[in-house]
N, C-alpha and C positions, 0 to 999 in steps of 0.2 A: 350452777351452770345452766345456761337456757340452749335449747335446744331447737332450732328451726327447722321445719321439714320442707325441703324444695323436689318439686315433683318436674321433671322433664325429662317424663320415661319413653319419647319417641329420638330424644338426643344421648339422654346422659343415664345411668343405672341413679337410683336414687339416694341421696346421702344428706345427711344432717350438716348444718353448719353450728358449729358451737360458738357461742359467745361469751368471756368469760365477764367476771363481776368488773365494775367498774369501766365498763368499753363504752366508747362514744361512737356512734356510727349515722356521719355525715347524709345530708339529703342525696336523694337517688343513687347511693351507691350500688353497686353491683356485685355480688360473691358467687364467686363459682362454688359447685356442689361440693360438699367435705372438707374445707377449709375449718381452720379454729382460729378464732380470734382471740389473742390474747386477755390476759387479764389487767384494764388502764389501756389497751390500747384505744387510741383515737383516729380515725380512716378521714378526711375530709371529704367533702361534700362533692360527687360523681367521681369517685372511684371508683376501678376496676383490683378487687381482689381475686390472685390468681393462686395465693399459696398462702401457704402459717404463719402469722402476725407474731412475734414475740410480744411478751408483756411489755408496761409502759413505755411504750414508743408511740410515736405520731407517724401516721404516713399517710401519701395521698397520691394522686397523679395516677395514670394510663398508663402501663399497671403499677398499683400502688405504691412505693417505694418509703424505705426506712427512712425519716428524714429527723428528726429531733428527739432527744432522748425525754421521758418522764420523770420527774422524782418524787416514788413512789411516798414516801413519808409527809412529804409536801401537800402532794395530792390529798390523801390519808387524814388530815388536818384538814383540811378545808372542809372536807367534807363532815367532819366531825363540829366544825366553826358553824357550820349551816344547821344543822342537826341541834346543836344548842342555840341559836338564834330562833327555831321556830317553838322553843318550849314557854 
């Protein structure tokens, strides 16, 4: 789990954003302070995260929203197909 420190101590108390293994996090996204991003999940590109991402889902939009489910085994494979391709 990685851990990000965002500092906006004249707005916000400060809180980590967690990102779990296998997240995709789209150009100039946005996250508010304390959020967790799932594990597979994928945010597209200028999102606004306002709250908790379940795992493999897809979201995106102002503010983010659930929109396509993942299939985590699918995923899981491919990335195992890449992993033997570069050996």
């Amino acid at each position: 789990m990685r851990k990000f420190h965002l500092s906006f101590e004249k707005y916000w108390k400060k809180k980590d954003v967690e990102v779990g293994k296998h997240a995709i996090i789209g150009t100039a996204c946005v996250c508010n302070p304390g959020v967790f991003i799932g594990e597979g999940a994928t945010i597209g590109s200028m999102s606004l995260i306002t709250k908790d991402l379940e795992p493999w889902w897809v979201y995106f939009g102002v503010p983010a929203k659930k929109q396509i489910p993942r299939n985590k085994e699918e995923m899981m494979q491919i990335v195992k197909d890449f992993k033997n391709s570069l050996k």
